[in-house]
C-alpha positions as CSV (number, residue, x, y, z in Angstrom):
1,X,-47.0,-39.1,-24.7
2,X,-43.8,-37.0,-25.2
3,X,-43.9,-37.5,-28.7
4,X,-47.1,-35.9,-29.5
5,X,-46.2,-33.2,-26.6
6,X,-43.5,-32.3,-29.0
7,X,-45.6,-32.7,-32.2
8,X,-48.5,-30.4,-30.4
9,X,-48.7,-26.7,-30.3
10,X,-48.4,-26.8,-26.7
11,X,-45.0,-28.4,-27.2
12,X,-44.1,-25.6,-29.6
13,X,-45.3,-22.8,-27.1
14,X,-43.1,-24.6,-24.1
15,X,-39.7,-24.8,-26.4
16,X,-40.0,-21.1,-27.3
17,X,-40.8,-20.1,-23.8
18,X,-38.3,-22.6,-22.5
19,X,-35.8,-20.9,-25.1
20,X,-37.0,-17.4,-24.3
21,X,-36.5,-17.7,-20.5
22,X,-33.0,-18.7,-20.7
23,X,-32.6,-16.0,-23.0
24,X,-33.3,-14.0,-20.8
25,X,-31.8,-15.2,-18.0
26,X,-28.6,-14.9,-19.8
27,X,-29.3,-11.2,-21.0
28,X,-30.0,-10.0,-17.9
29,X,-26.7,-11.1,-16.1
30,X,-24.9,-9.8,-19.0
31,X,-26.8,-6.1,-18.8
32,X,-25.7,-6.5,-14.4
33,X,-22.2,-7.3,-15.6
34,X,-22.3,-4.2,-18.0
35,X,-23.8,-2.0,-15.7
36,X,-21.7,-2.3,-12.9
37,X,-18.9,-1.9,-15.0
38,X,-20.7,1.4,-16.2
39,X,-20.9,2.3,-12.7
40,X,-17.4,1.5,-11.4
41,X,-16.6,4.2,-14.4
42,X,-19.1,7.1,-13.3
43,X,-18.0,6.5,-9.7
44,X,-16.7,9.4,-8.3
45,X,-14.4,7.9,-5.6
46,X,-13.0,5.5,-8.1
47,X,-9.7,6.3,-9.1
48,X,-10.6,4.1,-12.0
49,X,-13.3,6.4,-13.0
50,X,-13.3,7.6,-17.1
51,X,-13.0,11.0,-16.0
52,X,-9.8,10.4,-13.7
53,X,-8.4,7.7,-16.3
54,X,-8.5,10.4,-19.0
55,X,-6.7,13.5,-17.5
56,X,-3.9,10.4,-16.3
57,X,-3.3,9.3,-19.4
58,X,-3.3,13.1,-20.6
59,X,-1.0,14.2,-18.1
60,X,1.0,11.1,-18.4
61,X,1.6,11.6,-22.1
62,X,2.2,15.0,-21.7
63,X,5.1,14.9,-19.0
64,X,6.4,11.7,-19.7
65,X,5.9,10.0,-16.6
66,X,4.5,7.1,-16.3
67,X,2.9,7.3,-12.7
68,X,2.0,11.1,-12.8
69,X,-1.4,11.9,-11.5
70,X,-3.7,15.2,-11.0
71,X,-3.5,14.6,-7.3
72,X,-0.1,14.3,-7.2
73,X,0.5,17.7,-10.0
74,X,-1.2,19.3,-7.1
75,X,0.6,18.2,-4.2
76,X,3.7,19.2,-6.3
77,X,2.5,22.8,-7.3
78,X,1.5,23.7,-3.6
79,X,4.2,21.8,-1.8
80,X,7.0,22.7,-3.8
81,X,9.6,19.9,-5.2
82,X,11.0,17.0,-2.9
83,X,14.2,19.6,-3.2
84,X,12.0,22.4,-1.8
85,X,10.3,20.7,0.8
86,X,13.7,19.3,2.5
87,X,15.1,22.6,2.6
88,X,11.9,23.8,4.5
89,X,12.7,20.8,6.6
90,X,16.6,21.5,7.5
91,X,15.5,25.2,7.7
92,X,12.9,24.0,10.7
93,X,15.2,22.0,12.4
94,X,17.6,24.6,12.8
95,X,15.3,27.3,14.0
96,X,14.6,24.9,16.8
97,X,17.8,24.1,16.9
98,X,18.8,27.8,18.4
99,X,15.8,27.9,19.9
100,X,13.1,29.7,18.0
């Protein structure tokens, strides 16, 4: 019986579905892996996101640090160096200091 099931037409029909659904099966995990991977990229609260991966490797290249970021080039610019930001510190401290 499995011989001429496999000889038939109907056995022909079953192997290429059988071949086709597995196909796709496999093709559709592959297109989820992809597209959560396109996702993770477009994702605006990822720091792993193309956009932020790009002005990084930019800004990395351009200053020569390896760890430099956009976030950080901002804190810098509006707080001032590590330098500048102690000296606002000790200034603090001694105008409470003498009381003001």
């Amino acid at each position: 019986m499995m011989n001429n099931l496999m000889n038939s037409k109907v056995g022909a029909v079953l192997a290429v579905g059988l071949v086709g659904g597995l196909g796709l099966y496999f093709a559709s995990k592959k297109v989820s892996s992809v597209v959560g991977e396109v996702a993770e990229g477009l994702n605006p609260n990822s720091k792993d996101n193309i956009i932020n991966r790009g002005v990084s490797a930019i800004g990395q290249t351009i200053t020569g640090k390896p760890y430099w970021s956009l976030g950080g080039a901002i804190y810098d610019a509006t707080h001032g160096s590590v330098e500048d930001q102690a000296k606002r510190i000790d200034e603090d401290l001694f105008i409470k200091s003498i009381g003001g």
